[in-house]
C-alpha positions as CSV (number, residue, x, y, z in Angstrom):
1,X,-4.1,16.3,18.2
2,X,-7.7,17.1,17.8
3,X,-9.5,12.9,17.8
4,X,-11.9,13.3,15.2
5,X,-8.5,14.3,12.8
6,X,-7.0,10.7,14.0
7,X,-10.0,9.3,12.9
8,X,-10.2,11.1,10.0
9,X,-6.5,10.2,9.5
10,X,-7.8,6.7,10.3
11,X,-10.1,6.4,7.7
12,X,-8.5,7.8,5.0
13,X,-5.1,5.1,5.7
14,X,-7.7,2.6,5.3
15,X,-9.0,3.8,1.7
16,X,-6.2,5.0,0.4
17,X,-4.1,2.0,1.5
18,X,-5.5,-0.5,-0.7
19,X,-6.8,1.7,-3.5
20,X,-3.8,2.4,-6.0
21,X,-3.5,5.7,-4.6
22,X,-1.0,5.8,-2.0
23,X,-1.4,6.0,1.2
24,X,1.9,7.4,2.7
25,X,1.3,10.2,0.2
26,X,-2.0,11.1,1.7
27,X,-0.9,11.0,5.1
28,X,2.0,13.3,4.6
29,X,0.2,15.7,2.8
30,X,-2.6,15.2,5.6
31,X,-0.3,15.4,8.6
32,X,1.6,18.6,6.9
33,X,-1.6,20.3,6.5
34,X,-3.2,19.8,10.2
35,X,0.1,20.5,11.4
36,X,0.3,16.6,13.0
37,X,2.2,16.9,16.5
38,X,4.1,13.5,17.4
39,X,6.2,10.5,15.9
40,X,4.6,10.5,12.5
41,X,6.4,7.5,11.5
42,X,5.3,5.7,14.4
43,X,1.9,6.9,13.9
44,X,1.5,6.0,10.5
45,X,3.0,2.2,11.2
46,X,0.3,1.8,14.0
47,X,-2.7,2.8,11.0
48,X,-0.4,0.1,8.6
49,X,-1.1,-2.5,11.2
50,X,-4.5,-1.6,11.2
51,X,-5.2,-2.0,7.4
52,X,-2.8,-5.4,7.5
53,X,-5.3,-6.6,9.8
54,X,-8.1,-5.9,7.1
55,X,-5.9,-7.9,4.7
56,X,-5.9,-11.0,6.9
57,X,-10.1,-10.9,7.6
58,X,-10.7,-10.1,3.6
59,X,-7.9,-12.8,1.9
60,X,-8.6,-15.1,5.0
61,X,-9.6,-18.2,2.8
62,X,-6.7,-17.4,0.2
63,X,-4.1,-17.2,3.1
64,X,-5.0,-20.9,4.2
65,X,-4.8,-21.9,0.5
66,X,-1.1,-20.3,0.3
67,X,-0.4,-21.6,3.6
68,X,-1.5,-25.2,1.8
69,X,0.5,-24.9,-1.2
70,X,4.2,-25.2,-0.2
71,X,5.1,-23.2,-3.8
72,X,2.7,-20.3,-3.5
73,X,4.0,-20.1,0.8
74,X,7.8,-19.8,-1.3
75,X,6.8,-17.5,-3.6
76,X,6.1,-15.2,-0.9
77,X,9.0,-15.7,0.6
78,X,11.0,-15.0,-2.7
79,X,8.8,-11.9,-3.6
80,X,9.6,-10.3,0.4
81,X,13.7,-10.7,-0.3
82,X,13.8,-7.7,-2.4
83,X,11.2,-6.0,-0.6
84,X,13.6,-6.0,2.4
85,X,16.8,-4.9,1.0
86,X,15.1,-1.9,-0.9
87,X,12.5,-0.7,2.3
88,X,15.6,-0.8,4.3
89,X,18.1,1.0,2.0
90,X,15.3,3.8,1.3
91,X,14.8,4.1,5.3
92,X,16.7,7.6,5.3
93,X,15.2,9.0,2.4
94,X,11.6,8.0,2.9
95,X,11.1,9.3,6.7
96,X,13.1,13.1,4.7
97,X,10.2,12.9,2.5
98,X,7.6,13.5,5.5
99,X,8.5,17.2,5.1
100,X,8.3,17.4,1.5
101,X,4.9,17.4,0.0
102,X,5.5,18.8,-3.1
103,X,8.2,16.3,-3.8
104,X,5.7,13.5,-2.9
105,X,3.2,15.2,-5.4
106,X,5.5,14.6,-8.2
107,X,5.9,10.4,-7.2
108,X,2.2,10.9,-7.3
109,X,2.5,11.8,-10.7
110,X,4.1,8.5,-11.4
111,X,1.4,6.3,-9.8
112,X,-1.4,8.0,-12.1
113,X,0.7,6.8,-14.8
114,X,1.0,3.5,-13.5
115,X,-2.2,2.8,-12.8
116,X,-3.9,4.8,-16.0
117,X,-1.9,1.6,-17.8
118,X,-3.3,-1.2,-16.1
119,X,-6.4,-0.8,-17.3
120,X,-4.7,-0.7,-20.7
121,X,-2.4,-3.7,-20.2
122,X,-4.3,-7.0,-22.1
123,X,-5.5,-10.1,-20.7
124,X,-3.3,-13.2,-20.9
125,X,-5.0,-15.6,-18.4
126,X,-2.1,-17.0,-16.1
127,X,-2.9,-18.2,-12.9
128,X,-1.1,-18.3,-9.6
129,X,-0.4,-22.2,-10.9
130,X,1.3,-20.7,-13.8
131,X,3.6,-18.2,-11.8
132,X,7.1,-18.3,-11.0
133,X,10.1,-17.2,-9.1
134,X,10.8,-14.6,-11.8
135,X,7.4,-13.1,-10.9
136,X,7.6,-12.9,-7.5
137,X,10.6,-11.1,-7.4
138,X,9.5,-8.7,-10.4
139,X,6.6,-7.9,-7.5
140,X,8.8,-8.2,-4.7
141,X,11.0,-5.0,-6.4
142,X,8.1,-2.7,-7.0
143,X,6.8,-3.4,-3.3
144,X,9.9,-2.0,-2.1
145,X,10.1,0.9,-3.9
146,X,6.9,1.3,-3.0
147,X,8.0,2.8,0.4
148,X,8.4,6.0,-1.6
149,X,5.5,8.3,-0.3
150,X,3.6,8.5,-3.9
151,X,4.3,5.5,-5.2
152,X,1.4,3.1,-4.3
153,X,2.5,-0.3,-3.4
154,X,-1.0,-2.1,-4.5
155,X,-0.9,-0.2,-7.8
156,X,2.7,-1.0,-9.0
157,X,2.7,-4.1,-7.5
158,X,-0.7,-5.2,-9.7
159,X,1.1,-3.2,-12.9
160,X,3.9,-5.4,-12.5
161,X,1.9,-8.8,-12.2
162,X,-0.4,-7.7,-14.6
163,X,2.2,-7.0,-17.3
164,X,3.5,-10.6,-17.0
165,X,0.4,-11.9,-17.7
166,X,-1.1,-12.7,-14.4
167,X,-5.1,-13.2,-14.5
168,X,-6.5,-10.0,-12.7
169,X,-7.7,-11.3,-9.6
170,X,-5.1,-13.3,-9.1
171,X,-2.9,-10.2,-9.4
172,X,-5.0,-8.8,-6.6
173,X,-4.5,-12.0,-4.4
174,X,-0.9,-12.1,-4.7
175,X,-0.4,-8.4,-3.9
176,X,-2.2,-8.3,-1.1
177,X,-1.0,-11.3,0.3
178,X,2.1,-10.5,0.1
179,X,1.9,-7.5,1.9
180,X,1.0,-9.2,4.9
181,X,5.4,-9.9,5.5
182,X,6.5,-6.6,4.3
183,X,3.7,-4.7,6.6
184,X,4.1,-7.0,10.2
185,X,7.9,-6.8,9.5
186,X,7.9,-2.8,9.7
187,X,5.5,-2.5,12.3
188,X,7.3,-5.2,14.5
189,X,10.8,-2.8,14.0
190,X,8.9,0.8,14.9
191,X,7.5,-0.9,18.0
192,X,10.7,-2.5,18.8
193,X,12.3,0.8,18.0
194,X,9.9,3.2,19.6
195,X,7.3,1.6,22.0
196,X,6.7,4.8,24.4
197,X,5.4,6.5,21.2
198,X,2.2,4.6,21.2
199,X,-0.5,6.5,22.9
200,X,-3.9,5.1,23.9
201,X,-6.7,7.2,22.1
202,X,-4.5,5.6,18.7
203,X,-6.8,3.1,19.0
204,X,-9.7,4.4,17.8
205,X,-8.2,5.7,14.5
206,X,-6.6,2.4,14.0
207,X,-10.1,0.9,14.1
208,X,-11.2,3.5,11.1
209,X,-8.2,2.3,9.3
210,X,-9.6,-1.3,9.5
211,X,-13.1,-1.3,8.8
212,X,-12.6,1.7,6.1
213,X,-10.0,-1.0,4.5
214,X,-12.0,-3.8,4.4
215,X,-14.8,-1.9,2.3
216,X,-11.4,-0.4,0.0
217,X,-10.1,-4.0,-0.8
218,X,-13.6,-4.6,-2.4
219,X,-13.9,-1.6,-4.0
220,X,-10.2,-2.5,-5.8
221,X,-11.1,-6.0,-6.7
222,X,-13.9,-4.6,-8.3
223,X,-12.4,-2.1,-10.1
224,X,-9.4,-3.5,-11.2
225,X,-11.9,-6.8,-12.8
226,X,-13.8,-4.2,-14.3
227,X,-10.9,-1.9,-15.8
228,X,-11.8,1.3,-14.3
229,X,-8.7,2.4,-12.7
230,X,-8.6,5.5,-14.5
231,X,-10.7,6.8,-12.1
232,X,-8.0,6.6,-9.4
233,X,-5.6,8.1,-11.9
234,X,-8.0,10.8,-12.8
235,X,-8.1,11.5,-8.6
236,X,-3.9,11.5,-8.7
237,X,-3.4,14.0,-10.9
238,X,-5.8,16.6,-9.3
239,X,-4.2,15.7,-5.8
240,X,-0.4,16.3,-7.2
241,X,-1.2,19.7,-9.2
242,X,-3.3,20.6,-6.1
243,X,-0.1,20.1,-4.0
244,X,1.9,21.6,-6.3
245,X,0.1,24.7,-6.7
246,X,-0.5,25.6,-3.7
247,X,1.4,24.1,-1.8
């Protein structure tokens, strides 16, 4: 595989990993169009790891605040339950989905829906103080089924804290941060899984991923404060008929 496509491959993980556009869908559409040779799964884990590490350096002070507070560290905890259970049990019919574009177009569909209505949902000022266990696993169930190729894991995840009330950048916090369980833990079981995959020029796209998703998290933030997420699902919709035209 050609290194400037790992990098481009690179960079694009890192935008679209944070902006509510899905990632995975991008990088099987991506990968099916250049005709990617190698373990794609492993592959795309390695450019996960690479935009968690973004996560860390960006939400560094808010991690040590969680890490502080004993309920926010639990909440976490209680949102990364369902997570688990769901990843896992979609395993099989997430890695089939590698091969399907088209069918990832029409999830795609679904996430320009999703996102087109936070911008609609209205303001009702809780704060991480105010959250609960209730919440947390509410987020923890649309992370999961996040692992759908389409479906993009910051956009439902801020939908669903945002439509139980949770102040916008708070929203943001929370869903990044509790990423940061749900991403390691994947990454820990490909490498476990399938160490001899890794290959050393991975590197350098890995590094794309990072810096290009450090300047994504503050374009969402952004956005998402300012309510201009129909922009993204503007973007979605061309991408799905695009892939469902011609192919």
């Amino acid at each position: 595989m050609n290194l400037l496509v790992l990098l481009f491959l690179g960079v694009v993980q890192g935008i679209t990993e944070f902006l509510p556009v899905s990632s995975s869908a991008h990088l099987v559409i991506l990968q099916h169009f250049f005709k990617f040779k190698g373990d794609r799964l492993f592959f795309d884990v390695m450019l996960h790891f690479a935009t968690l590490l973004s996560v860390i350096v960006y939400f560094r002070r808010d991690i040590i605040n969680y890490i502080r507070s004993k309920r926010l560290l639990l909440l976490i905890v209680v949102a990364s339950i369902p997570t688990a259970f769901i990843g896992l049990g979609l395993k099989d019919f997430v890695e089939g989905l590698a091969y399907h574009p088209k069918l990832v177009a029409l999830f795609l569909l679904v996430t320009a829906a999703i996102v087109w209505l936070c911008d609609l949902l209205k303001e009702r000022g809780y704060n991480l103080s105010e959250m609960g266990t209730k919440e947390a696993i509410v987020a923890g169930v649309f992370q999961g089924l996040a692992v759908i190729p389409g479906i993009s894991r910051s956009g439902s995840t801020v939908f669903s804290l945002l439509f139980m009330g949770l102040d916008r950048a708070d929203a943001a916090s929370f869903s990044f941060i509790m990423a940061i369980p749900a991403v390691a833990g994947a990454t820990f079981i490909e490498i476990v899984k399938a160490p001899f995959c890794f290959k050393s020029y991975y590197i350098f796209p890995m590094v794309a991923a990072f810096l290009s998703g450090i300047f994504a998290i503050h374009v969402f933030v952004r956005f998402l404060k300012e309510k201009k997420f129909r922009f993204f699902s503007l973007y979605l919709l061309l991408v799905a008929f695009f892939v469902l035209i011609f192919g």
